[in-house]
N, C-alpha and C positions, 0 to 999 in steps of 0.2 A: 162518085163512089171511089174509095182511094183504093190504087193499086195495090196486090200483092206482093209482098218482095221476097226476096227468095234466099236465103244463106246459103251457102255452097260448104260443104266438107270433102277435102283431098282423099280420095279412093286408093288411086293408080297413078303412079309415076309417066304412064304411057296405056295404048292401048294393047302392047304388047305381053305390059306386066296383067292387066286385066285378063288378057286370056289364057297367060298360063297361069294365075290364082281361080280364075272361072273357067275351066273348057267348055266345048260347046255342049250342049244340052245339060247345060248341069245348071243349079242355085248354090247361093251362097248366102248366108245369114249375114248382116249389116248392123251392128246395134251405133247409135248417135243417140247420148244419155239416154233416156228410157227407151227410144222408138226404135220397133224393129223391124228390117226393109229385108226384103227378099230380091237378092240381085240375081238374073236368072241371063243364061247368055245360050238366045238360038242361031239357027241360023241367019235371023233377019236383023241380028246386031244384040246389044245388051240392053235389059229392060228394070225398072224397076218399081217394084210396088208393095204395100205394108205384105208385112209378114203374115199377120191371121188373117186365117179365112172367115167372114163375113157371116158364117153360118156357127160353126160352135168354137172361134179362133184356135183351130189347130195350126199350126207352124205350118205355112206351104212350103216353107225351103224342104222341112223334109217330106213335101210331094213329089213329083215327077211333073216333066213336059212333055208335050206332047207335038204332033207334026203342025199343027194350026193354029203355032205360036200362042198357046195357052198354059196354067203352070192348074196342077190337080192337085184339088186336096187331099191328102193320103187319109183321112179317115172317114169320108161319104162320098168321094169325088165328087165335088162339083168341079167346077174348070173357069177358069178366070181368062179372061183375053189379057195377055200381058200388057197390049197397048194403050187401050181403053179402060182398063179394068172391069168390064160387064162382064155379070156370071153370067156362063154361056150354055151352061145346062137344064135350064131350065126351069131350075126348082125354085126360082123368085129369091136370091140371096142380096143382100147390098153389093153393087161392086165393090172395089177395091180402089185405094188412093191408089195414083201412080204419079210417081216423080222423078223429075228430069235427070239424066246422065249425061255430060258432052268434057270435052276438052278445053278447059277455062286454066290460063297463067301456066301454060306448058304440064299441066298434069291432068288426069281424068280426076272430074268432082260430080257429088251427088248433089241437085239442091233438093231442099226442103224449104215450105212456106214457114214464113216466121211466124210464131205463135197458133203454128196450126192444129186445130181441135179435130179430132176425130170424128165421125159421125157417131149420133147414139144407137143402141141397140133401136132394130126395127123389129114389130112383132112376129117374121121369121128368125128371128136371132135367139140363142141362148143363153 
């Protein structure tokens, strides 16, 4: 089975610049030509995962987080684990993609899988 490979896009000059464009508990919207990434920075570092929520894609950037390192959808809350992306509420939602953030050629970069497809609606999806 051949490997995934990963493209890398330059975020942040440092982690410095990351946290004063992201403070802590807060999101930040990402777009990388059509795809849109929700950067969310708690206090167990910066996390990132697609933008809609899995249930009727509302924007989670404009959700809120919460203490148990989860990002809530502001329009039925459900609650995503930032890390994993498993909906943690309960209501049977698809997780969420979540993709890499590190320090690569002296800047913060996000990667993305190359030619990554989204998953299809599942029959709790709208």
């Amino acid at each position: 089975m051949a490997q995934k490979q990963l493209k890398w896009y330059k975020l942040f000059e440092d982690w410095e610049e990351a946290r004063k464009k992201v403070p802590l508990n807060s999101t930040k919207k990402v777009r990388i030509g059509s795809k849109k990434i929700c950067l969310a920075h708690t206090k167990e570092g910066f996390f990132v995962v697609d933008d809609e929520c899995t249930h009727m894609r509302a924007s989670l950037t404009s959700g809120h987080l919460n203490d148990f390192n989860e990002v809530i959808c502001p329009w039925h809350d459900y609650r995503f684990c930032l890390k994993t992306g498993e909906e943690k509420s309960g209501k049977n939602a698809r997780p969420l993609l979540t993709h890499r953030i590190e320090e690569k050629n002296d800047s913060i970069q996000l990667g993305l899988y190359k030619d990554e497809v989204p998953p299809k609606k599942d029959e709790f999806s709208y």
